[in-house]
C-alpha positions in Angstrom: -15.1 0.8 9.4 -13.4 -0.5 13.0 -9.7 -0.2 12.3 -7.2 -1.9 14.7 -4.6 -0.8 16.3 -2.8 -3.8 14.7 -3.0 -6.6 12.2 -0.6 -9.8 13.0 1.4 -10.8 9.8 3.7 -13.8 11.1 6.9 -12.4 11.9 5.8 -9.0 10.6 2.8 -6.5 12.0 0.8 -3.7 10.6 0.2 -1.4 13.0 -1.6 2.4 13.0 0.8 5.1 11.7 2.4 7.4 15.0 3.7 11.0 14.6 7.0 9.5 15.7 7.2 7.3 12.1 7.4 10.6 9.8 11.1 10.5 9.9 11.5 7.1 8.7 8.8 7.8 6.3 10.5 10.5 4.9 13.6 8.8 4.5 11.6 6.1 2.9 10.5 8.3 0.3 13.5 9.4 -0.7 13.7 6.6 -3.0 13.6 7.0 -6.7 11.9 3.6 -7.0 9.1 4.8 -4.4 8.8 8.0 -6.0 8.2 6.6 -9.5 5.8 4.2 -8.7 3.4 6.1 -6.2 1.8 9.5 -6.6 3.6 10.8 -3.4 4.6 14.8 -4.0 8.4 15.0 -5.8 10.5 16.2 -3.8 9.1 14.6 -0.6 9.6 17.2 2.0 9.3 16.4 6.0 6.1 18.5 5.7 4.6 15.9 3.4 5.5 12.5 6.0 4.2 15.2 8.7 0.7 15.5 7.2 0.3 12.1 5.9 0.8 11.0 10.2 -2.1 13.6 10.2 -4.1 12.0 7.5 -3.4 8.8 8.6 -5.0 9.0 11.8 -8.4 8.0 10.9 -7.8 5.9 7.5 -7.3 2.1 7.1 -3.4 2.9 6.9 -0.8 0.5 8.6 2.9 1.2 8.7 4.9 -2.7 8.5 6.9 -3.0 11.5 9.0 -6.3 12.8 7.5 -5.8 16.1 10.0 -3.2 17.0 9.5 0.7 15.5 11.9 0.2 12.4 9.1 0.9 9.5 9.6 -1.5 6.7 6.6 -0.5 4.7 3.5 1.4 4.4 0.3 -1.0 3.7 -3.7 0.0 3.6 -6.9 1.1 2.3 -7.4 3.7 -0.5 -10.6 4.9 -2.4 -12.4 3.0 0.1 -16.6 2.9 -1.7 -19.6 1.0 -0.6 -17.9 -3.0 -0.5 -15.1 -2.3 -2.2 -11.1 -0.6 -1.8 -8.2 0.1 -3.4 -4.6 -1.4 -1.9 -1.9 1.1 -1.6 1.4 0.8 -0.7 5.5 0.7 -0.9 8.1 -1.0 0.7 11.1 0.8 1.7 14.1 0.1 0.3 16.4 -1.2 3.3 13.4 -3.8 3.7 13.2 -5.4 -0.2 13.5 -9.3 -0.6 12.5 -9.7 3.0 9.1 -10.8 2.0 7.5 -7.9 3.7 4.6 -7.3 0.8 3.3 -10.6 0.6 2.9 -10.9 3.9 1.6 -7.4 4.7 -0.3 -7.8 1.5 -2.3 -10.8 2.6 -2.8 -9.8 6.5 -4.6 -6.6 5.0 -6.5 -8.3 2.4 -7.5 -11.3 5.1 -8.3 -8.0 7.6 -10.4 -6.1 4.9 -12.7 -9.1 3.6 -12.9 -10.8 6.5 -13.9 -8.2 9.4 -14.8 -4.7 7.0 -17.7 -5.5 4.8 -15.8 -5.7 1.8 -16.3 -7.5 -0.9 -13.7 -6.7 -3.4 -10.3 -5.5 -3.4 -8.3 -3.9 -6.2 -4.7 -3.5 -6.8 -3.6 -1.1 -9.7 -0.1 -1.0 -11.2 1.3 0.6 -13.8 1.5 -2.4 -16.5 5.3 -1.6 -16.4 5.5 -1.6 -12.9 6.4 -5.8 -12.9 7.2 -5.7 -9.4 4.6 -4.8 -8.3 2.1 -6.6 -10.5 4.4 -10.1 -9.4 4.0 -8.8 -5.9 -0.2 -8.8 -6.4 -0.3 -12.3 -8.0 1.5 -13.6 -5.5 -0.6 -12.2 -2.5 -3.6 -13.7 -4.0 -5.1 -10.7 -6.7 -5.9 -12.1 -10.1 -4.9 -9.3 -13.3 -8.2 -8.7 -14.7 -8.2 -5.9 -17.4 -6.0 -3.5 -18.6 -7.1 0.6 -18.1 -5.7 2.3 -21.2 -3.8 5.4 -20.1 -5.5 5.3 -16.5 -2.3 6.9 -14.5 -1.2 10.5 -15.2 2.6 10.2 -15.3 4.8 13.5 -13.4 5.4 14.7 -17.2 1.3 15.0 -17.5 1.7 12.4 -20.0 -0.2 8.8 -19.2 0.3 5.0 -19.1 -1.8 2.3 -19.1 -2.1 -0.5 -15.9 -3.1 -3.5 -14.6 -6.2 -4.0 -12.5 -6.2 -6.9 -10.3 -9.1 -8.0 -8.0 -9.3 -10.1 -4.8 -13.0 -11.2 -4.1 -14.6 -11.9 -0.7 -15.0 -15.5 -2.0 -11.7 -16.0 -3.3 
């Protein structure tokens, strides 16, 4: 896969993740909100923003950015097999209501199904996660089944969630 250096997203950008962003990435996970949601390690630790610059070095991961370095958001490709991925992402918390997910949402999806090969992209929420699941409709992904107890919660114990797909075609 041929990943940019940056995808344009109106008056936002996604651009590949620098070792000089693991400070604000850190701070971004701090959040309770972020930390509920996403499986990132609790506590978050500057270790943790340290090796995910590392690991982010050759994935289809994009930190949001209003053309400045401020990160607003962390947007790409997970569990990336054959033609289809996986969205992940968060928004940090000083950047809600901005509209910064549905537009970094649908400059990576245009991106991924347009230039990658991939056919079909999948979004999954935990079904009590409704900001997120709004956040999906509204970028374009359509709720297609539930997965009974798919996510493992931090207690070990599981809920269910949404999948939502975004075809090639669509």
């Amino acid at each position: 896969m041929n990943i940019p250096a940056e995808i344009p997203a109106g008056r936002y950008r996604l651009r590949r993740w620098r070792p000089s962003d693991a400070e604000q990435v850190f701070q971004a996970c701090q959040d309770p909100e972020i930390q509920r949601w996403t499986t990132i390690p609790v506590p978050y630790l500057k270790e943790h923003a340290d090796g995910f610059m590392t690991s982010a070095v050759d994935a289809p991961l994009f930190a949001v950015t209003a053309h400045g370095d401020d990160v607003l958001g962390s947007f790409g490709l997970v569990e990336v097999q054959d033609d289809r991925a996986e969205v992940g992402c968060w928004v940090a918390p000083w950047a809600r209501r901005l509209g910064v997910g549905e537009v970094a949402g649908r400059a990576l999806a245009s991106w991924a199904l347009r230039t990658t090969g991939l056919t079909t992209l999948e979004w999954i929420a935990d079904a009590a996660n409704g900001t997120s699941l709004r956040l999906a409709e509204r970028i374009g992904f359509t709720p297609v089944r539930m997965l009974p107890d798919h996510l493992e919660n931090r207690d070990g114990s599981f809920s269910d969630a949404v999948l939502a797909v975004m075809r090639e075609d669509s």
